[in-house]
FIMI-463654 format. One record per residue (C-alpha): residue number from 1; residue in one letter; x, y, z. Coordinates in Angstrom, 1 decimal, decimal comma. Each point is the difference from the previous one (the first is absolute). Example, Ala and Ser with C-alpha at 12.3 -4.5 7.8 and 13.67 -1.06 7.14 Angstrom:
pos/code/east/north/up
1/a/12,3/-4,5/7,8
2/s/1,4/3,4/-0,7
//
This chain:
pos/code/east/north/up
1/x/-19,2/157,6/-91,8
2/x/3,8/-1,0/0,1
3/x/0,0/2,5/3,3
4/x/-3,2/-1,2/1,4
5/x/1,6/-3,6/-0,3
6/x/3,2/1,0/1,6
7/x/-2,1/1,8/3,2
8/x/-2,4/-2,9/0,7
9/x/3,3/-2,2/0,1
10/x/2,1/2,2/2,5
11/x/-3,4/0,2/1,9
12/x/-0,2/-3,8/0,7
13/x/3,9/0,2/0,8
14/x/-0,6/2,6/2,7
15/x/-3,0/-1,6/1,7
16/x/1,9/-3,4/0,0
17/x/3,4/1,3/1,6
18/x/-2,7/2,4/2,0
19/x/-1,4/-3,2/1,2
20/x/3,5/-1,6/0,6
21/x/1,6/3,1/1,9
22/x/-3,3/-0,2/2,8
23/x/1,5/-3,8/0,5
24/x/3,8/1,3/0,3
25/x/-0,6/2,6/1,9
26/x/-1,9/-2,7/1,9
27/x/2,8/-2,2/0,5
28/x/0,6/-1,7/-3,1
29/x/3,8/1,8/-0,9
30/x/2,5/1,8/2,3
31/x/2,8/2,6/-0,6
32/x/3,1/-0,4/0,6
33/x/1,5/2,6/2,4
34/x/3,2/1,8/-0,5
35/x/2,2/-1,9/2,7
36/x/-1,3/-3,6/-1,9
37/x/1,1/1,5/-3,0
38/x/3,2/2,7/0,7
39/x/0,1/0,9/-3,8
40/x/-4,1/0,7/-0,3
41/x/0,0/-2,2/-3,0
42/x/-3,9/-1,3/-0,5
43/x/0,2/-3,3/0,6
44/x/-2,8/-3,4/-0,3
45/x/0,2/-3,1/2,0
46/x/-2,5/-2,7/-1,7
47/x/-0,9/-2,7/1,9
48/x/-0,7/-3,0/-2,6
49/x/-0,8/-3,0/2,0
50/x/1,8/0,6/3,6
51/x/3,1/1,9/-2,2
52/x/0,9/3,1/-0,4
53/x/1,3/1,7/-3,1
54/x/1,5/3,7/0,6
55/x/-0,2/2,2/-2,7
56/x/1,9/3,5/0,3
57/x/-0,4/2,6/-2,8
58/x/3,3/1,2/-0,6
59/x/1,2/2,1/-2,8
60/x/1,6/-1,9/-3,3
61/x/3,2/1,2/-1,4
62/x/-0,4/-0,1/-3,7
63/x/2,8/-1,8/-2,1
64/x/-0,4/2,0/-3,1
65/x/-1,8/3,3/-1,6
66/x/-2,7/-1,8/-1,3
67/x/-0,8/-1,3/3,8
68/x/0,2/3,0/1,7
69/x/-2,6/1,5/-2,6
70/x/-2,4/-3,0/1,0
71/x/0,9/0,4/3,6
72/x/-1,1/4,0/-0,2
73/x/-3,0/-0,9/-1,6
74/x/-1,5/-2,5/1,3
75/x/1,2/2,0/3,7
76/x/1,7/-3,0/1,4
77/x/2,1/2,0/2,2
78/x/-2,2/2,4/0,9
79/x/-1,4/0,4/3,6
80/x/-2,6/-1,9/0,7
81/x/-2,5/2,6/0,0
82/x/0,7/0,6/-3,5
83/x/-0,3/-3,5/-1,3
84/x/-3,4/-0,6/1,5
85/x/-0,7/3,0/-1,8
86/x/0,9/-1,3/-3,7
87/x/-1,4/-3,5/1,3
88/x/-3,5/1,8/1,1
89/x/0,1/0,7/-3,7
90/x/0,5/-2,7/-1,5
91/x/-2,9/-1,7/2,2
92/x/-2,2/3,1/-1,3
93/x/0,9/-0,9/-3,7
94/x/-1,1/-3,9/0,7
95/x/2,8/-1,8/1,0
96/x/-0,2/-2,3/2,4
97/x/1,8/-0,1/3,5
98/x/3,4/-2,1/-1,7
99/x/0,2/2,4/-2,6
100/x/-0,1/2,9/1,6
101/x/2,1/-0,9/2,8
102/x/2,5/-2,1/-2,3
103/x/0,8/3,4/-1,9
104/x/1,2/1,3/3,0
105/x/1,1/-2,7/2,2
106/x/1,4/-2,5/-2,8
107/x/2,3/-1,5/3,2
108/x/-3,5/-0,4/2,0
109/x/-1,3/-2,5/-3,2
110/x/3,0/-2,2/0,0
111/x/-0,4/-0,4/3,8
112/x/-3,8/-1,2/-0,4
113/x/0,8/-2,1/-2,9
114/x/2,9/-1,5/2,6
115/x/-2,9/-0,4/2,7
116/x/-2,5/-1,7/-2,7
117/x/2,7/-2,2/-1,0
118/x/0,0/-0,9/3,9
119/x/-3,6/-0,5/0,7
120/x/-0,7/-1,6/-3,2
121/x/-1,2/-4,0/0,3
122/x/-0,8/-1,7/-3,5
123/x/-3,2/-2,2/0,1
124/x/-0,4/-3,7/0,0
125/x/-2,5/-1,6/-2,2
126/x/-1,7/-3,4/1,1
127/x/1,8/-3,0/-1,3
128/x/-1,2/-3,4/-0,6
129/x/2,4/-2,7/1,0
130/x/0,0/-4,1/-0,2
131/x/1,0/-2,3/2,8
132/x/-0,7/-3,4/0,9
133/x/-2,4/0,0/-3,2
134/x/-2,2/3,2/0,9
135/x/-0,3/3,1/-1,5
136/x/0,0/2,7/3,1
137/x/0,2/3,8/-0,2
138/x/1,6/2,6/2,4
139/x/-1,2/3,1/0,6
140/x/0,7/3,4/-1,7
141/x/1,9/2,9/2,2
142/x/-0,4/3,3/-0,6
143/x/2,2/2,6/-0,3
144/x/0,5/3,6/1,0
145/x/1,9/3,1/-1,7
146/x/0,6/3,2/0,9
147/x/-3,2/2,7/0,1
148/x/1,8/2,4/-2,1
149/x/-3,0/2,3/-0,2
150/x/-0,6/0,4/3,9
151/x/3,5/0,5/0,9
152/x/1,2/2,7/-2,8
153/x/-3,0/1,5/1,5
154/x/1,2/-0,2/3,6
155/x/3,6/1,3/-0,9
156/x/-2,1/2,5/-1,5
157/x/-1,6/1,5/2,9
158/x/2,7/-1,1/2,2
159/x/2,8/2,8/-2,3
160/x/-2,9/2,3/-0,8
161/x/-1,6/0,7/4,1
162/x/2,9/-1,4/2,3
163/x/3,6/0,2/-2,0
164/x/0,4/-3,6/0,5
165/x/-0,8/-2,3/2,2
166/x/-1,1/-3,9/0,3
167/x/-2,5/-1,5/-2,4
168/x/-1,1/-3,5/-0,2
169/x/0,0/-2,2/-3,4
170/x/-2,8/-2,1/-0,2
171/x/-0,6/-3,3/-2,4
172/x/-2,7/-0,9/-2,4
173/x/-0,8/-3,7/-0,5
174/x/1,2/-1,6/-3,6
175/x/-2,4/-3,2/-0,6
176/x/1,3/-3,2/-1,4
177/x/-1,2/-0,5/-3,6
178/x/-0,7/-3,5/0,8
179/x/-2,1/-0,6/3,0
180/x/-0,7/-3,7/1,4
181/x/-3,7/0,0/-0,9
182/x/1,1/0,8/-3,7
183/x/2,1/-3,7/0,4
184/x/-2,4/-1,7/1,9
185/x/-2,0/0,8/-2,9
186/x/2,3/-2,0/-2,2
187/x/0,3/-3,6/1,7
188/x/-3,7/-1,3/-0,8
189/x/0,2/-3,7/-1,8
190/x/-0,6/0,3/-3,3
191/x/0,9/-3,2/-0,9
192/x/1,2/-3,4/1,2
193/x/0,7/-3,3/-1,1
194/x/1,1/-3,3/1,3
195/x/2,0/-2,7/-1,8
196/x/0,9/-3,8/1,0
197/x/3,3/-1,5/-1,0
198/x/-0,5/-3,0/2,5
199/x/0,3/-2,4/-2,7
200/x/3,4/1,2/-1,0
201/x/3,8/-1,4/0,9
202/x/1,9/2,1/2,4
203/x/1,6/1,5/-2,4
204/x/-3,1/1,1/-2,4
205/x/-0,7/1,4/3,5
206/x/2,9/1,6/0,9
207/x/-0,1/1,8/-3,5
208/x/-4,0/1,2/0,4
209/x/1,1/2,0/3,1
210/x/3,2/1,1/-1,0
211/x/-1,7/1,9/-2,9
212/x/-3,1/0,7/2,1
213/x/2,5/1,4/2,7
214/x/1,1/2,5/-2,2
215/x/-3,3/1,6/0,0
216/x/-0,7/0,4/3,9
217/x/0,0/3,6/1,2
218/x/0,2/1,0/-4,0
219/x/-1,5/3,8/-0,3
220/x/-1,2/0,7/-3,5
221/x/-0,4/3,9/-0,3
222/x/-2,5/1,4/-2,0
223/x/0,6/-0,3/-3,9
224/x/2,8/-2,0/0,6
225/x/0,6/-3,8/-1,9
226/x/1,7/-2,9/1,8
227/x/1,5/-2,7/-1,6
228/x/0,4/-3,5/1,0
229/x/2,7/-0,9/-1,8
230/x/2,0/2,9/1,6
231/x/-1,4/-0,1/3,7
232/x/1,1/-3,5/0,2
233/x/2,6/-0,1/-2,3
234/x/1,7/-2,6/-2,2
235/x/-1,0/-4,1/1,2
236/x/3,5/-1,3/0,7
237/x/1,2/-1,9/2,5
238/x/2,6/3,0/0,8
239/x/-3,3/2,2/0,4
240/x/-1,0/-2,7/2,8
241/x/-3,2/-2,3/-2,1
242/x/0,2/-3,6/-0,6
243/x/-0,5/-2,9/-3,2
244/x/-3,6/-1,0/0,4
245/x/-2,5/-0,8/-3,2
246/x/-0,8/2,9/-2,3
247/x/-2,0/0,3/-3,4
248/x/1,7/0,0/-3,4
249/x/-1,9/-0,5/-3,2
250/x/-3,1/-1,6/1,8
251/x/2,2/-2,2/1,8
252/x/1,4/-1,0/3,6
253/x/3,6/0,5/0,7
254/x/2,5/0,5/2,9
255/x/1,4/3,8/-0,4
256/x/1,2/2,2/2,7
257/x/-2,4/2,3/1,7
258/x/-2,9/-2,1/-0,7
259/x/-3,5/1,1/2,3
260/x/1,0/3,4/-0,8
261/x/-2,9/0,0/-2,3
262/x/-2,1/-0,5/3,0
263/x/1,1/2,6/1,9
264/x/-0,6/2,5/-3,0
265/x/-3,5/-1,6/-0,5
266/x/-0,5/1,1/3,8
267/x/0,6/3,9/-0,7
268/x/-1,7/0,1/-3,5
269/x/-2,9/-1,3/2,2
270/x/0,4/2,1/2,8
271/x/0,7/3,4/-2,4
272/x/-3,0/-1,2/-2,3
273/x/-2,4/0,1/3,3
274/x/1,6/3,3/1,1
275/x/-0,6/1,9/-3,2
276/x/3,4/0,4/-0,7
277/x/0,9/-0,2/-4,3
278/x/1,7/-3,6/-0,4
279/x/1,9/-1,1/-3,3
280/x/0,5/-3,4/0,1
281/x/0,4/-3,5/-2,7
282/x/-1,6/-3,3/0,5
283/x/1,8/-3,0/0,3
284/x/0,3/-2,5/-3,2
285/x/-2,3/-3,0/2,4
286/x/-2,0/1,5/2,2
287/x/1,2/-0,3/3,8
288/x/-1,5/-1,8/2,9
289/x/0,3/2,6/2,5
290/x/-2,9/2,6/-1,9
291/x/-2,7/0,2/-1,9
292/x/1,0/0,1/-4,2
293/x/1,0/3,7/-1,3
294/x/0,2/1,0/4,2
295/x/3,8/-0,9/-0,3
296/x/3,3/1,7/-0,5
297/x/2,8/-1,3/-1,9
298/x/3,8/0,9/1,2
299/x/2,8/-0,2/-2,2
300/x/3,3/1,6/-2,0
301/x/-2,8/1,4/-2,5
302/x/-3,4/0,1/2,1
303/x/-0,3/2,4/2,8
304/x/-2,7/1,0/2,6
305/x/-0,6/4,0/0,2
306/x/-2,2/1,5/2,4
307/x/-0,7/3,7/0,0
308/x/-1,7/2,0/2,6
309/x/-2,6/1,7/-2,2
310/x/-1,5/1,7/3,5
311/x/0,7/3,4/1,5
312/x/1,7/-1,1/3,0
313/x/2,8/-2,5/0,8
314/x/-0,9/-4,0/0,4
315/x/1,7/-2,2/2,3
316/x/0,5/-3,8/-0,2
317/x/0,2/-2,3/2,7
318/x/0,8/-3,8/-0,3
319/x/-0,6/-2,6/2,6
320/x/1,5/-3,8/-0,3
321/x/-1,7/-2,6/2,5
322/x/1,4/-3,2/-0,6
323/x/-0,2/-0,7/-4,0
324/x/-3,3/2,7/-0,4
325/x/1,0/3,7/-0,7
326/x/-2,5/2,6/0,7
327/x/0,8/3,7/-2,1
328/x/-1,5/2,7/1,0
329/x/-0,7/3,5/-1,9
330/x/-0,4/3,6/1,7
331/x/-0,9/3,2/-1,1
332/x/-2,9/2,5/0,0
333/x/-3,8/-1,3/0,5
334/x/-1,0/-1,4/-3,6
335/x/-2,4/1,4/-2,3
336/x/-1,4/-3,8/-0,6
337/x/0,1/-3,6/1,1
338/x/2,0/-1,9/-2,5
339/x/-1,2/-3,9/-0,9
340/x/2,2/-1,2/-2,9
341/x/-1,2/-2,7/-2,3
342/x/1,5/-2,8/-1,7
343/x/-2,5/-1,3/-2,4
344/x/1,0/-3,5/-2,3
345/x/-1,3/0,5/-3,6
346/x/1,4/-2,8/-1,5
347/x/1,9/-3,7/1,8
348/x/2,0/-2,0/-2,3
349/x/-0,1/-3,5/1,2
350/x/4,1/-1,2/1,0
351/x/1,4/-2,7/-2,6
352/x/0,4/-3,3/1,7
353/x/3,0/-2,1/-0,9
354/x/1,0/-3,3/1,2
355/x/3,8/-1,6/-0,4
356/x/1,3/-3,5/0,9
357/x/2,5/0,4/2,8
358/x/2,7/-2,0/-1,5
359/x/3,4/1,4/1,7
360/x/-2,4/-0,2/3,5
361/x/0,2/3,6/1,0
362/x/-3,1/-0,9/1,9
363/x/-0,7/-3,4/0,7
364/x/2,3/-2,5/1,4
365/x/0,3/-3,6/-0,2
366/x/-3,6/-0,8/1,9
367/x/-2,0/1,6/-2,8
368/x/-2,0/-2,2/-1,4
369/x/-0,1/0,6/-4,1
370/x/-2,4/2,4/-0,7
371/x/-0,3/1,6/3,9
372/x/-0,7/3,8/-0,7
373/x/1,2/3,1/1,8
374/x/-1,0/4,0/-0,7
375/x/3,6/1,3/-0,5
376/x/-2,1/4,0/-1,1
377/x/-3,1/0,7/0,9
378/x/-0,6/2,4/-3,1
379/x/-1,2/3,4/-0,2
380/x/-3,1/1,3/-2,1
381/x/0,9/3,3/-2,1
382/x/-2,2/2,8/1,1
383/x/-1,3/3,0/-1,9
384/x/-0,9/2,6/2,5
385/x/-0,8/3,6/0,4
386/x/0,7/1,8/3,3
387/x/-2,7/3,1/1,5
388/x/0,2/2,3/2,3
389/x/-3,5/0,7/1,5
390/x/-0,4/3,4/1,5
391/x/-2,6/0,1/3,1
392/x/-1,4/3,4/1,8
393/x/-2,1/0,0/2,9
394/x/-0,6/-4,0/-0,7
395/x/-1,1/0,7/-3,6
396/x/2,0/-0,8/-2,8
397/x/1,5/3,1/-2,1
398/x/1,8/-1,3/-2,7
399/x/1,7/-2,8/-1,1
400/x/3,5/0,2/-1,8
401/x/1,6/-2,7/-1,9
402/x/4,1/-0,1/0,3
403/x/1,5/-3,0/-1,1
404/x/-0,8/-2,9/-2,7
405/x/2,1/-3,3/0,4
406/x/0,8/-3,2/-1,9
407/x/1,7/-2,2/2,1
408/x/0,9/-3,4/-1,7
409/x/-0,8/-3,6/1,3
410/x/2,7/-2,9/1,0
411/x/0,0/-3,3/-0,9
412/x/-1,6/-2,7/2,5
413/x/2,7/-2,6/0,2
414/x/-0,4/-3,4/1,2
415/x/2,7/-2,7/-0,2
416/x/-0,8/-3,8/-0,5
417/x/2,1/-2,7/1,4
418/x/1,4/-2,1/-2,4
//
């Protein structure tokens, strides 16, 4: 069997370099003549890409004992009549054309891994860049590497029927591993949502798209958790925010970085509508700007973290307009169209208080005793839950609950004049 094997494989390795000497002898290699070459040394000139390589076998002079037994064996510098001959063996016992010829022409192997070196052109993949707030993908760019195969057969034929000669090195193309389509594939919308901060001081403002800012052009790959608190970092005046009203304890109060709640609200939203896993805490009074238990609290202790629980990479985009904000989310097509739901269950009425304005922090002299002015407006507490609906080909699929709130109420306060 083991000789059968051996047969059939010289077979195929004689009709191919039969095959290849018809296209030498056809014009495909030439010898070189003795007054090109005084010293009648075989010699191959590839031509890789308008350059050409020469390649003359000449003998090795052996450094030690052990070399010079190698060199014998493997009959590097033996004619060339001979080394086809132990090559032509080699071929019959299944090697392939750069085995055979590298146990005899070991120089001839470092030349082509020289010339493959030369030829060779890495790939590009497709790439997805962001510029004046659009996502846009180049193209991918192929590649090209040596055709080992094809020229070891050449130089082959070229030795074996002609003694040397010129043979041409060809390429094969190496395809990008990411192609444009593959990217296209990954800017559909998957979610967006707007917020208005109109009713805020410039610097509530400022702060909302500072933080929101920090978000534009933002690539989340896939698995991978972002955090608010360190995307936009720590809210000092050093780190560029402003004093403007926060919530502490259920209550209004100037603080630095105030609005960045706002702008965190604005990506829960956005990542909530894309999909995307969001961890976030509600506020202690429920905020104007969203629907209860739709918010998302930012502080020293309470963070926002969105994860990409998709297969590909999402992208974020942000868009401020005037005091409105638009964030986008990109990625792969969804599986479903996502509705969240804030639902009240329970509204506890606000406490209203009223107090005699005696040092006049809000009436002058005018007043007439017992005038009245709304210094609060109050606050109901809220008890809400908060869905995520789930719809597929206009049909809803499911229907997820996330989030269960108790924001407490503020006091209505109205002074009297006394």
């Amino acid at each position: 069997m083991e000789k059968l094997r051996i047969k059939s494989s010289y077979i195929i390795s004689a009709l191919f370099v039969a095959v290849a000497a018809v296209a030498l002898l056809l014009g495909g290699g030439t010898a070189f003549a003795d007054e090109a070459d005084p010293q009648n040394v075989p010699a191959l000139v590839i031509v890789a890409d308008g350059k050409s390589f020469t390649y003359r076998d000449e003998k090795i002079a052996p450094s030690d004992f052990t070399v010079a037994e190698q060199i014998e064996r493997r009959a590097i510098n033996a004619p060339l009549e001979k080394k086809m001959e132990l090559v032509d063996l080699y071929l019959s016992k299944g090697a392939d054309y750069k085995k055979a010829l590298g146990v005899c022409f070991p120089l001839l192997v470092r030349k082509v891994d020289e010339i493959a070196k030369f030829l060779y052109a890495a790939p590009i993949d497709a790439s997805i860049t962001y510029n004046n707030k659009q996502f846009t993908v180049s193209p991918e760019k192929s590649g090209r590497a040596l055709d080992e195969t094809r020229l070891y057969a050449g130089l082959y034929c070229t030795l074996k029927f002609a003694g040397g000669g010129k043979v041409a090195a060809t390429t094969v193309k190496l395809m990008p591993e990411t192609t444009r389509d593959m990217l296209k594939s990954e800017l559909i919308l998957r979610g967006r949502y707007c917020t208005d901060f109109s009713a805020s001081t410039a610097a509530r403002a400022h702060n909302v798209a500072l933080a929101l800012g920090k978000y534009d052009g933002l690539t989340i790959a896939a698995g991978e958790s972002v955090s608010f608190n360190d995307l936009v970092g720590a809210r000092t005046e050093s780190n560029g925010f402003k004093s403007a009203k926060i919530i502490v304890d259920g209550k209004y109060t100037d603080g630095v970085g105030g609005g960045v709640c706002q702008a965190s609200t604005a990506v829960y939203n956005a990542a909530l509508l894309a999909g995307l896993n969001c961890a976030a805490n509600a506020h202690s009074i429920c905020p104007s700007y969203c629907p209860p238990g739709l918010d998302a609290m930012i502080s020293g202790v309470s963070d926002l973290v969105i994860t990409n629980t998709t297969d590909r990479a999402v992208r974020i985009s942000v868009r401020i307009y005037g005091n409105k904000a638009t964030v986008d989310v990109y990625g792969c097509a969804p599986e479903y169209r996502i509705v969240p739901e804030s639902v009240i269950v329970k509204t506890v009425a606000c406490e209203v208080t009223e107090s005699v304005d005696t040092e006049r922090k809000y009436f002058d002299a005018t007043a007439q005793s017992g005038d009245r002015l709304l210094v609060s407006p109050g606050k109901d507490g809220v008890i809400s839950e908060t869905y995520v609906n789930y719809y597929k080909n206009g049909k809803l699929v499911k229907r997820a609950k996330v989030r269960t709130n108790n924001y407490k109420s503020t006091p209505r306060v109205i002074a009297v004049a006394p």
